[in-house]
C-alpha positions as CSV (number, residue, x, y, z in Angstrom):
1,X,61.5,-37.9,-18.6
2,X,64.8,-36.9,-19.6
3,X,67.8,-39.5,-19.0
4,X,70.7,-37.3,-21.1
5,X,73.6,-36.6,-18.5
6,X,73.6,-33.3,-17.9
7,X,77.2,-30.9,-19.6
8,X,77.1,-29.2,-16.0
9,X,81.0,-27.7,-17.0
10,X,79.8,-25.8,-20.1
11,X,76.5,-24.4,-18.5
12,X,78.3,-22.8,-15.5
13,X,80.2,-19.8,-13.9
14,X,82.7,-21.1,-11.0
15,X,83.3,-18.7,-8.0
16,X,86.1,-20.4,-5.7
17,X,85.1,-18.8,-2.0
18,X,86.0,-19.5,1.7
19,X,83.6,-19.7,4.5
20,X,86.0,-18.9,7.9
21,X,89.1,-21.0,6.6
22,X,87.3,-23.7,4.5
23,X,87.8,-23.5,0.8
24,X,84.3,-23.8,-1.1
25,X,83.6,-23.7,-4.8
26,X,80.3,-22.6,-5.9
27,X,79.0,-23.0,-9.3
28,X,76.2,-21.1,-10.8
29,X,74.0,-22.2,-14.1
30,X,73.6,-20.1,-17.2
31,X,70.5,-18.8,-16.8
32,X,69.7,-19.0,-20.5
33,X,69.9,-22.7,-20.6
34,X,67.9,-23.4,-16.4
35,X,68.9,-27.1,-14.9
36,X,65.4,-28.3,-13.9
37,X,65.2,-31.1,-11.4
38,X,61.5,-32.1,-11.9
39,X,61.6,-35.6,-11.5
40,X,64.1,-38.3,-10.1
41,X,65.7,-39.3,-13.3
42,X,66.7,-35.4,-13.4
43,X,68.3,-35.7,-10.1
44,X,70.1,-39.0,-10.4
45,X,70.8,-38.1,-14.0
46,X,72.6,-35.1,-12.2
47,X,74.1,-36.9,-9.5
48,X,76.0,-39.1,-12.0
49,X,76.8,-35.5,-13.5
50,X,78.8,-34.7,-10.5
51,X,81.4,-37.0,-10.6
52,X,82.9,-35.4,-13.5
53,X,83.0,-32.5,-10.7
54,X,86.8,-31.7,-8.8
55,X,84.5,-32.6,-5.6
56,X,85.7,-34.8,-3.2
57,X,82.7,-35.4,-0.1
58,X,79.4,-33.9,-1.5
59,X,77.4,-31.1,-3.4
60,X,74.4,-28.9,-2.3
61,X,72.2,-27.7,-4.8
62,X,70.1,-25.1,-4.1
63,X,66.5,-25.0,-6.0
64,X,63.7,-22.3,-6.5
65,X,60.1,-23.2,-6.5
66,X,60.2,-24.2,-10.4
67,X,62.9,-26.6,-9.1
68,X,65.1,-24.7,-11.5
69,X,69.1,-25.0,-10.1
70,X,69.9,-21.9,-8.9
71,X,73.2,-23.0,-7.4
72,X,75.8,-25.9,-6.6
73,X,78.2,-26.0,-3.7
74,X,81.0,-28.5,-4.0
75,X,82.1,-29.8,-0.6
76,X,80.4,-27.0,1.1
77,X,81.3,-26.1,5.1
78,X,79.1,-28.2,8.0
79,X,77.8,-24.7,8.7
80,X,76.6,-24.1,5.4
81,X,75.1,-27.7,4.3
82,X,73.3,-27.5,8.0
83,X,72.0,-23.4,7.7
84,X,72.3,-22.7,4.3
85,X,68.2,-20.9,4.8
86,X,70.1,-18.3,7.8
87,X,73.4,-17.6,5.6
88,X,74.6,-15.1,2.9
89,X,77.4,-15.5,0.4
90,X,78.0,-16.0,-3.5
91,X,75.6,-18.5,-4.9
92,X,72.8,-17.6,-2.2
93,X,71.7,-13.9,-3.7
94,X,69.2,-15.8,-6.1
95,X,65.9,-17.0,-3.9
96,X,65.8,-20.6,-3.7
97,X,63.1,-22.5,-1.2
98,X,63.9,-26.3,-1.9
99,X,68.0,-28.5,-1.3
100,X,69.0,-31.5,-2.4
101,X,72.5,-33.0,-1.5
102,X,74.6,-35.3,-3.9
103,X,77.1,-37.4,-1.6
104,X,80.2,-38.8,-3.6
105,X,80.6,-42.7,-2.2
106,X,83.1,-45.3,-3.1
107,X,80.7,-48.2,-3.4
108,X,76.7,-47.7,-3.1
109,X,75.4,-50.9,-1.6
110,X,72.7,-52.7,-3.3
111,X,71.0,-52.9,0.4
112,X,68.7,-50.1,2.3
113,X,70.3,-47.6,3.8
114,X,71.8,-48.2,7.5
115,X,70.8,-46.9,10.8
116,X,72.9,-43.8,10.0
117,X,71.9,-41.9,7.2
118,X,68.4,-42.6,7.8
119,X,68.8,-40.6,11.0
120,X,70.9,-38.3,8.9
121,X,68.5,-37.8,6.3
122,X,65.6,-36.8,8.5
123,X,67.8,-34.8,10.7
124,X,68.7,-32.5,7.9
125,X,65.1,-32.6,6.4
126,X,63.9,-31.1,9.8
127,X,66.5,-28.6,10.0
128,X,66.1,-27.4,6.1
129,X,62.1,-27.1,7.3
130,X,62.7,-24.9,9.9
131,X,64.5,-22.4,7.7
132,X,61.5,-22.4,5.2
133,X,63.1,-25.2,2.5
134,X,62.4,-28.4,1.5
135,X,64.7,-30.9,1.2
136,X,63.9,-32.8,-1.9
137,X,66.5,-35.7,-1.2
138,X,69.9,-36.9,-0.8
139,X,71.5,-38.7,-3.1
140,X,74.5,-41.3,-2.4
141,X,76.1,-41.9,-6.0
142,X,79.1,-43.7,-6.8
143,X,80.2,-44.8,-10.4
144,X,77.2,-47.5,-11.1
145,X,74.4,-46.6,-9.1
146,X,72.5,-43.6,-7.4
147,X,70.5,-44.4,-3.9
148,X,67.9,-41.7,-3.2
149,X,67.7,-41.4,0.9
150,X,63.9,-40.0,0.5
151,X,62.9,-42.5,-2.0
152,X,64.4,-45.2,0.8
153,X,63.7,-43.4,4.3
154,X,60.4,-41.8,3.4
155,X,57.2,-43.1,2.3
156,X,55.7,-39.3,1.4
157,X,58.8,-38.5,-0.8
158,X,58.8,-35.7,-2.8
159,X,59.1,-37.8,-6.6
160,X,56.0,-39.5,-5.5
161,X,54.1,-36.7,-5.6
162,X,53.0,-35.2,-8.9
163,X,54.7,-31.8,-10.4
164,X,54.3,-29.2,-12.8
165,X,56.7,-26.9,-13.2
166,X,55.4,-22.9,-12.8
167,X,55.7,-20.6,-15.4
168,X,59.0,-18.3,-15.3
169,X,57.5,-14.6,-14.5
């Protein structure tokens, strides 16, 4: 288990795009040193990460089957959070199978999460599944704590299962 905070500015290549008139900023890992998100501490310890980020609403993370980062959006269009699997762009020529979202908040409750983003959350697991990805979780992280929507919402979350990360080819 590995709880050192991710130094996501030095292991990254920033490409500042526009989907229709929406600014986007994508960045994309060194692939010499891979981001690996095997286990929850990994992605909280990465959600905490992205507040040292210029974002403002969220970042998407797009994952291959090793769970190895293959690249960040930072306040990504509705169009592109919701059919990322059906779109093409910078940041989406490497394959990637599995999403996770990191949502910026000015206060995480200590309380479940409402009504609302546990429709949200399965909503956009069952749209990410009909493209062929899984979505591994999203995260709500504010300054002191991280809130994991699957670890909340679902009682066959992803970090309860075990995982062993495939050999590179």
């Amino acid at each position: 288990m590995s709880f050192r905070r991710p130094r996501l500015r030095s292991r990254r290549h920033v490409i500042d795009i526009h989907f229709g008139d929406q600014p986007c900023y994508v960045w994309l890992p060194n692939p010499d040193e891979p981001l690996v998100v095997a286990e929850f501490a990994d992605a909280a310890n990465l959600a905490t990460g992205v507040l040292d980020m210029p974002v403002e609403k969220e970042v998407m993370v797009l994952l291959d089957e090793r769970r190895q980062v293959t690249a960040m959006f930072a306040d990504p269009p509705t169009e592109l959070g919701l059919f990322v699997g059906w779109c093409d762009g910078p940041g989406l020529e490497v394959p990637f199978s599995q999403t996770m979202m990191i949502c910026v908040a000015d206060h995480v409750p200590l309380a479940p999460p409402d009504k609302k983003d546990r429709i949200g959350y399965f909503e956009l697991r069952r749209i990410h599944m009909l493209q062929g990805l899984q979505l591994l979780d999203i995260l709500i992280v504010d300054h002191e704590r991280v809130q994991s929507l699957a670890i909340a919402c679902d009682p066959d979350a992803v970090w309860f299962e075990s995982f062993a990360p495939l050999e590179a080819a």
